[in-house]
DOMARVO-158272 format. One line per field, with one value per residue (C-alpha): residue number from 1; x, y, z. Coordinates in steps of 0.5 Angstrom, whole numbers, plus 500, padded with zeros to 3 digits. Example, Ala and Ser with C-alpha at 12.3 -4.5 7.8 and 13.67 -1.06 7.14 Angstrom:
BEGIN
num = (1:2)
c1 = (525:527)
c2 = (491:498)
c3 = (516:514)
***
This chain:
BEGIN
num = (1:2:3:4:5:6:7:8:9:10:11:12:13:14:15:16:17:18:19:20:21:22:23:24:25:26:27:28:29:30:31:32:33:34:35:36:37:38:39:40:41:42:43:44:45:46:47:48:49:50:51:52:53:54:55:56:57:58:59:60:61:62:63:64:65:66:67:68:69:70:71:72:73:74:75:76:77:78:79:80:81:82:83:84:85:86:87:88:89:90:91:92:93:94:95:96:97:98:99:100:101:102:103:104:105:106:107:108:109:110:111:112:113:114:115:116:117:118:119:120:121:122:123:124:125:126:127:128:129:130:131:132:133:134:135:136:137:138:139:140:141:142:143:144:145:146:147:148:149:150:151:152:153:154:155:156:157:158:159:160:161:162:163:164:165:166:167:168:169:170:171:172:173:174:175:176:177:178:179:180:181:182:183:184:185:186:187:188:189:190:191:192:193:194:195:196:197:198:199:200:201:202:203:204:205:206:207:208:209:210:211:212:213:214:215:216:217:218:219:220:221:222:223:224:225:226:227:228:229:230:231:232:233:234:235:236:237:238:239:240:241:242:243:244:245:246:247:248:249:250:251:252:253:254:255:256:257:258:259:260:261:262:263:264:265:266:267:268:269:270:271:272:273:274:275:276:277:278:279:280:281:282:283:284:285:286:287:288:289:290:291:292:293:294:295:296:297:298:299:300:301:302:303:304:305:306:307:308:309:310:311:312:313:314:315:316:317:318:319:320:321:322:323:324:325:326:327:328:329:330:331:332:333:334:335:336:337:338:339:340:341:342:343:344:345:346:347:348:349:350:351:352:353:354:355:356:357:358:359:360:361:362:363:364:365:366:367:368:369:370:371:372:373:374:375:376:377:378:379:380:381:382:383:384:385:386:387:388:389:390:391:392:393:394:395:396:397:398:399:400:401:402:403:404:405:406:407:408:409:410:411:412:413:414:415:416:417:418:419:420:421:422:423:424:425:426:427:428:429:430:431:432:433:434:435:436:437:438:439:440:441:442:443:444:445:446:447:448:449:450:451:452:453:454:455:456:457:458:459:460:461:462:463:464:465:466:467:468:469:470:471:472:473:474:475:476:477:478:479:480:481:482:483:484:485:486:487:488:489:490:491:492:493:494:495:496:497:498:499:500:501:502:503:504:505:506:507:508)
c1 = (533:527:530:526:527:528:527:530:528:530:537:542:542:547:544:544:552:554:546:544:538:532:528:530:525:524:519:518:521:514:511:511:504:504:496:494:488:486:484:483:485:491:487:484:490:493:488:488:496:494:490:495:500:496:494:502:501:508:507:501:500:498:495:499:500:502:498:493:488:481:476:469:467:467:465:472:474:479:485:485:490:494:494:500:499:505:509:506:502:495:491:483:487:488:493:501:500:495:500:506:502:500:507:510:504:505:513:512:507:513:507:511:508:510:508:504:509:507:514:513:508:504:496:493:490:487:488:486:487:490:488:493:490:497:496:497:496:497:496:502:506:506:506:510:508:514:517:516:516:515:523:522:517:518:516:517:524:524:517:516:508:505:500:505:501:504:500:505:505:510:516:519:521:513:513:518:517:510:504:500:493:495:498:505:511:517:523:525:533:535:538:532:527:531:532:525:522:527:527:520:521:526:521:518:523:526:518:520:516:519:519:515:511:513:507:508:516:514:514:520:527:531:536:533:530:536:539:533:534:541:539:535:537:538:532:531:534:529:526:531:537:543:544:538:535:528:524:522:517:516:510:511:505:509:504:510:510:512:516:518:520:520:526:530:528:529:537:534:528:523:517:510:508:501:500:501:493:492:494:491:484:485:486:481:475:478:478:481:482:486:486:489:493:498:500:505:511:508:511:518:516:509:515:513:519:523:520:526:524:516:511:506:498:491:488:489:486:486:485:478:476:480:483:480:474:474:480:481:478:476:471:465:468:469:469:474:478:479:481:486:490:489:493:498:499:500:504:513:513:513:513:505:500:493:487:483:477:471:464:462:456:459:456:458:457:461:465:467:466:463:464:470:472:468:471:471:465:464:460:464:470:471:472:468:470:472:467:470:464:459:457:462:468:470:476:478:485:480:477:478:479:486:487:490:492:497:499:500:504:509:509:512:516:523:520:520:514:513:508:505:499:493:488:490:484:482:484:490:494:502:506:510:516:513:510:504:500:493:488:484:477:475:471:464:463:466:473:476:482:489:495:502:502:509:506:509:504:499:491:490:484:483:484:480:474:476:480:487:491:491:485:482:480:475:469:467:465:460:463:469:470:473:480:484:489:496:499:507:508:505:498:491:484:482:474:474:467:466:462:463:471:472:479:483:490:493:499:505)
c2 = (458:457:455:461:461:469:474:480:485:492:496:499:507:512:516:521:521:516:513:506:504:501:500:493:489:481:476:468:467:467:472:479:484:487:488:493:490:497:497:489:486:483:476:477:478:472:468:472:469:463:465:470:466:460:466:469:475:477:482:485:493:493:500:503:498:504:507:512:518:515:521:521:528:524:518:513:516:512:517:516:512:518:520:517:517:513:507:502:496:497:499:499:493:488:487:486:479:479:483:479:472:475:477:470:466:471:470:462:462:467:473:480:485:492:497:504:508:515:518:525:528:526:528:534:539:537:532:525:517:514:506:503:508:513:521:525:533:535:542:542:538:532:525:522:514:516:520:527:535:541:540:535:538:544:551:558:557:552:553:561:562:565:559:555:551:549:555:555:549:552:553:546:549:550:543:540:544:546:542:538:539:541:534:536:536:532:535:529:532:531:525:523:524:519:514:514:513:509:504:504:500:496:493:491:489:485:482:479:485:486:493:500:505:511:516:523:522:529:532:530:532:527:527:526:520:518:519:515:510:508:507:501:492:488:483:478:472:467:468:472:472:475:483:483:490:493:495:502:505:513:516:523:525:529:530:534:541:541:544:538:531:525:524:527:520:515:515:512:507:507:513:512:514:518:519:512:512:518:516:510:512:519:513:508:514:516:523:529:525:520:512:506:506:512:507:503:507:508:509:513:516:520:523:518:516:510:504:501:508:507:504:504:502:505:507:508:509:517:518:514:519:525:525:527:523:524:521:515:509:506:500:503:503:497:494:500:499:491:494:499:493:488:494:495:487:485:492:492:498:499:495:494:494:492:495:491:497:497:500:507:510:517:524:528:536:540:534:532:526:529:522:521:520:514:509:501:496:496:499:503:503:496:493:488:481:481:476:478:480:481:488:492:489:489:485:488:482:476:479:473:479:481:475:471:478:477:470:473:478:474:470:475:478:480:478:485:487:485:484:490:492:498:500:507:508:504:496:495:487:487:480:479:476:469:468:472:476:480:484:489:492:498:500:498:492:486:485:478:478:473:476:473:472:470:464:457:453:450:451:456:459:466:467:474:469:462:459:456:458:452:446:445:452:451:456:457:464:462:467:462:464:456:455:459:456:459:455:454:460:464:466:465:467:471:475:480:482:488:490:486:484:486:482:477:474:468:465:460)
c3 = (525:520:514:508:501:500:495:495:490:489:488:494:492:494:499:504:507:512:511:510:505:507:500:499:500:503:500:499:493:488:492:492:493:499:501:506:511:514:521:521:529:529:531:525:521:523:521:515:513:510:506:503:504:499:494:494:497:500:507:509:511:518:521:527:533:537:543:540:542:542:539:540:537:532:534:533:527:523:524:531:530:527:533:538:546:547:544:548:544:546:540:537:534:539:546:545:546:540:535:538:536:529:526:529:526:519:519:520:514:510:510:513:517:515:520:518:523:526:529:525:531:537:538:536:542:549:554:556:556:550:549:554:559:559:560:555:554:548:550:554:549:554:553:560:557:553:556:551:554:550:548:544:539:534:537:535:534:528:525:522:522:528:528:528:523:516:512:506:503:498:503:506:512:513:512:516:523:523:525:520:521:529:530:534:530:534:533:530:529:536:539:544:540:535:541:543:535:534:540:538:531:534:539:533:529:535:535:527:524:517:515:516:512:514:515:514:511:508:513:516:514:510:514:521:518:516:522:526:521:522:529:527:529:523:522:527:524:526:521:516:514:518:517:513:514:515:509:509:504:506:505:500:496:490:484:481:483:491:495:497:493:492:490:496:500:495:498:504:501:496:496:495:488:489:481:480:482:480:472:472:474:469:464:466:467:460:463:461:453:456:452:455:448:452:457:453:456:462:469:468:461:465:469:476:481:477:478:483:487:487:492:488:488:485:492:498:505:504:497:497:502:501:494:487:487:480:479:484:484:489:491:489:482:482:474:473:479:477:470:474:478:474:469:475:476:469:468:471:475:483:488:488:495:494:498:503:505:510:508:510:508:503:504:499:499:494:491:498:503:509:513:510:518:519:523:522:522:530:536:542:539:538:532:529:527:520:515:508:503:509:507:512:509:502:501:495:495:496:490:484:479:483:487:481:478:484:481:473:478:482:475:471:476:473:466:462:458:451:445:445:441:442:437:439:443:449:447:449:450:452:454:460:455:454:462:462:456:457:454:456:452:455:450:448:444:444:442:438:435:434:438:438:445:446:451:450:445:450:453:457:462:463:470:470:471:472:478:475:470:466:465:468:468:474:475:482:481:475:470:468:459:459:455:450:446:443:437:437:434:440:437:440:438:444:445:450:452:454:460:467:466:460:460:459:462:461:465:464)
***
């Protein structure tokens, strides 16, 4: 057995009866960020690890590794991947072999793989080869490369529409046993269809895969995900300790008012806080009268998940294409959006994911993206070879501004927020109680005033623009702002431009 310093961070909750719970999760001690490489190919990924591995990432999110539908009306789009044909491992991102190598070669840098994990439907309508060559009607509701029949999906007698389509997002027995957007809905309630799914994960789990975002977990009862999950194998112990259990992050968009909430998964594992992005971008776009100085009780005192529950993040693969175009940010914002991370990285709530996008030209019509489907930089159907910053993709974690927010992050990681201090408008600075402090200026015109930082007495460089975090500052990006000094009383001069960057972090 490798020998690992781990860190596990989270809190064992009651749950649903007779379950077990999945939200703690596993990282390298110092680490603790997830990035989520969208449609990266395994082999790239893997070269990948030692990069995030140096920078303090703890595990990537990886895009689903299964058999999936190739669509080419439109051509290749990315959410094909959404569409399982089976379980094998043959996948636009690369061959079993290649998926194997890449978690073994992450594992060994102490970098996890999480998988985004489709086991609430199979594919929409119609007939053809899935990407391993397996037949697939889903007409018929046949998938022999499981194997799944008729039985195993939700029909007349579960789903109460006559289109048998979710009509009535008001009524969560809709939103459980009818079909999302056509895709058909596994009857993920029965002893089968447990077995198959979760005889899946345990592939992977046996394989050293580390944990599984649960893709459409809102559509799933929580006691069939329950069921499926107390079914799963321990993590392997090459390269986690014995008994460790999977890490599992449900995806449930709740802004509030559903029919369905949050709140009844996090029993089982942490959920994905949607108004986390939604919030921070209302804040930083200043929409709709909101300041930055309204933060100080943010998280639980805006009436999101309790930060022990919460998977949080600014963005993600959806919203930058399908959600509120005028409250997520997004690459394409990218002062704002290195703003609202930097926010997320130096606030304490959740368990935080960074981005990592591709290109794709927008269409916008009617506030809406009409090629929000366009699919990776490629041809055929076949990825491109990633080259980070190469105008297709974005490498929004490379990013000096969120990079080293990653590290102020892992520093202050259990430190709770301190020295907090607002003009009552859109400049605002708080402390990480003596092991990180930052200030914000999201205002026009420069700000320079003296803080009481709470940081040791020493030199300190900003690493919004510089490479380190102490002298020498170093400043490969051109923009480094030098040294800060902080006196034996905590306090230090600092200047906050507004514009490009308009922040300053500093870290023990």
């Amino acid at each position: 057995m490798k020998s690992l310093v781990i860190l596990l961070v989270g809190l064992t909750l009651a749950g649903p009866t007779n379950s077990q719970y999945f939200g703690t999760y596993y990282c390298q001690s110092g680490r603790d960020v997830v990035v989520h490489l969208f449609e990266w190919k395994w082999a790239d990924i893997q070269s990948e690890c030692s990069w995030l591995a140096e920078h303090g990432y703890c595990a990537v999110q990886v895009s689903p590794p299964m058999e999936h539908r190739i669509v080419t009306d439109p051509p290749y789009p990315w959410w094909q991947r959404y569409q399982p044909v089976s379980y094998s491992m043959n996948s636009r991102s690369g061959s079993e072999q290649q998926f194997r190598d890449m978690v073994e070669a992450c594992n060994d840098l102490g970098v996890y793989i999480y998988i985004d994990d489709v086991i609430n439907h199979m594919t929409g309508g119609g007939a053809g080869v899935g990407s391993d060559g397996s037949s697939f009607d889903g007409d018929a509701r046949d998938y022999p490369g499981v194997p799944f029949g008729p039985f195993d999906f939700n029909g007349p007698e579960q789903c109460p529409t006559a289109s048998g389509e979710i009509e009535d997002y008001g009524d969560p027995i809709q939103v459980r046993n009818c079909m999302l957007v056509g895709l058909r809905d596994l009857r993920g309630g029965t002893a089968y269809v447990q077995d198959q799914t979760a005889g899946y994960m345990n592939k992977l789990i046996d394989w050293g895969v580390a944990g599984f975002r649960l893709d459409a977990a809102k559509h799933m009862w929580p006691a069939d995900v329950s069921d499926t999950f107390a079914k799963l194998h321990d993590l392997n112990a090459q390269w986690f300790p014995s008994g460790t259990k999977a890490y599992v992050y449900q995806e449930v968009i709740d802004w509030g008012s559903e029919a369905v909430s949050g709140s009844e998964y996090t029993g089982i594992g942490r959920v994905t806080e949607f108004r986390h992005g939604k919030n921070i971008g209302d804040v930083v776009r200043k929409n709709f009268g909101q300041r930055m100085s309204y933060l100080s009780n943010y998280g639980e005192g805006w009436g999101q998940l309790n930060g022990l529950d919460a998977f949080v993040f600014i963005d993600n693969h959806d919203t930058q294409r399908t959600g509120d175009l005028n409250s997520i940010l997004t690459f394409r914002q990218s002062n704002m959006y290195k703003i609202a991370n930097a926010f997320q990285l130096a606030w304490q709530y959740g368990h935080v994911r960074i981005m990592s996008s591709y290109y794709w030209q927008q269409d916008i019509q009617d506030g809406r993206d009409h090629n929000e489907w366009i699919g990776p930089p490629g041809s055929g159907g076949s990825t491109s070879d990633v080259v980070c910053f190469d105008g297709d993709w974005i490498c929004e974690h490379r990013w000096r501004q969120i990079s080293n927010m990653v590290r102020f992050h892992n520093v202050a990681l259990g430190y709770p927020v301190s020295n907090w201090w607002d003009n009552g408008g859109d400049r605002i600075a708080f402390g990480r109680s003596g092991r990180g402090f930052i200030v914000i200026n999201n205002e026009n015109g420069e700000l320079s005033q003296s803080f009481s930082t709470g940081l040791p007495e020493g030199q300190y460089c900003d690493v919004i623009t510089c490479d380190n975090n102490r002298p020498p500052c170093g400043d490969s990006g051109g923009a480094c702002r030098g040294e800060f000094s902080v006196d034996g009383s905590g306090q230090a001069l600092i200047t906050v431009p507004a514009g490009e960057d308009p922040m300053v972090a500093l870290h023990v």
